[in-house]
C-alpha positions, 0 to 999 in steps of 0.5 A, a space after each residue: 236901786 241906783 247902778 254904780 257907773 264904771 270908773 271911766 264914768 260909764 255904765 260899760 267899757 268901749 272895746 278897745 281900739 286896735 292900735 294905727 299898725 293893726 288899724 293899717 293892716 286891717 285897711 290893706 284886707 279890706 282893700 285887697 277883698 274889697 278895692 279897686 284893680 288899681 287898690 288890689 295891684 298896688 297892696 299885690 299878693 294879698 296871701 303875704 298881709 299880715 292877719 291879725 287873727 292869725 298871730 304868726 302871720 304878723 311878722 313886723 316887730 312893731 306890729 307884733 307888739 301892738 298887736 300883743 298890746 291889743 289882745 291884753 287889753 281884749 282880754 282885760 275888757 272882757 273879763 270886766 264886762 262879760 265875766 262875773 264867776 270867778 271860774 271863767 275869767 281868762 286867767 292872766 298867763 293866757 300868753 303862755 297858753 298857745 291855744 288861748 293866744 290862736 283863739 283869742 286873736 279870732 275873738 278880738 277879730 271878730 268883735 272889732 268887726 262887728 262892732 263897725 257893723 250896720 246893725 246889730 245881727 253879728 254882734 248878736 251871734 257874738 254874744 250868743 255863740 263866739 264868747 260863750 263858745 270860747 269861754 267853754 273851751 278854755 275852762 275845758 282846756 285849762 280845768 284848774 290848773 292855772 287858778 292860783 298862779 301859770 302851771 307848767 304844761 301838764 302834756 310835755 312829756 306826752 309831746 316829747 313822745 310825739 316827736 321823739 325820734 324813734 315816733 317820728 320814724 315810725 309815723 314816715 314808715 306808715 305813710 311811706 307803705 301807704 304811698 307804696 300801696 297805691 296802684 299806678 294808675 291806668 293808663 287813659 284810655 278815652 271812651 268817645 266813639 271814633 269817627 268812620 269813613 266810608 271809601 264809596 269806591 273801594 267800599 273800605 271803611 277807615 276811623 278817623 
């Protein structure tokens, strides 16, 4: 029985290539972990970069759009290559799915990272642990509302509560009796033993 290649002439799909914005962002992380003093002054407070894995981070627009780029082509890739029942394919209005979006950056993340690997180990534990893993959590997280067409968010009456007001209030009123319960605490008083001085003449003694 002969296989059918894929349309790109192969029996697989390569993982897509991050974009040159994503691939720049991801050379100056490596720098600033990894490069010399110069390197790690020159790209300055590594917390400001911009981290692919964490969307919000990314604020240039430019590099935004390439990254949303990036992840619908990871998505389109893996439900081609690792997804074969229906019910776990990631469903395509997984950007209005803000926890699908979190996930699925890290996801992307680290198959690119495994990928330029020297051996085989991680992408491994991508394949037995990262996919599956997120692949449970969204079908435990979307069930089947979203199999026919994008479903409106079935808890945004129960987060409106949340942040209603009168909730909002109550919440600070716990935390401000909390931090009001709290004991001052007790002044420091050091238990190392004092020096003595011993007067040969006067046959006094003195602490230091």
């Amino acid at each position: 029985m002969t296989s059918t290649p894929d349309a790109d002439g192969g029996l697989v799909r390569a993982f897509p290539t991050p974009g040159p914005l994503l691939g720049t962002a991801y050379r100056d992380l490596y720098l600033a972990a990894e490069g010399s003093d110069n390197q790690k002054a020159t790209i300055g407070d590594p917390s400001l970069l911009p981290k692919p894995w964490d969307p919000p981070t990314c604020r240039n627009p430019h590099l935004r759009a390439e990254l949303w780029d990036w992840l619908d082509q990871v998505v389109l890739w893996i439900n081609h290559e690792y997804v074969w029942d229906p019910d776990g394919i990631i469903p395509p209005c997984w950007p209005h799915h803000p926890h699908a979006v979190h996930e699925l950056a890290v996801l992307a993340d680290q198959r690119r990272r495994v990928g330029i690997a020297l051996d085989s180990n991680g992408l491994e534990e991508w394949h037995r642990y990262t996919l599956p893993g997120f692949l449970d959590r969204l079908r435990a997280r979307l069930k089947a509302h979203c199999d026919q067409d994008h479903q409106p968010w079935p808890s945004r009456g129960r987060s409106a509560r949340h942040t209603d007001e009168r909730q909002s209030q109550r919440r600070q009123d716990a935390f401000d009796g909390d931090v009001r319960a709290l004991r001052p605490a007790e002044p420091f008083v050091s238990s190392r033993p004092r020096l003595a001085v011993l007067n040969t003449d006067t046959r006094e003694i003195t602490t230091d």
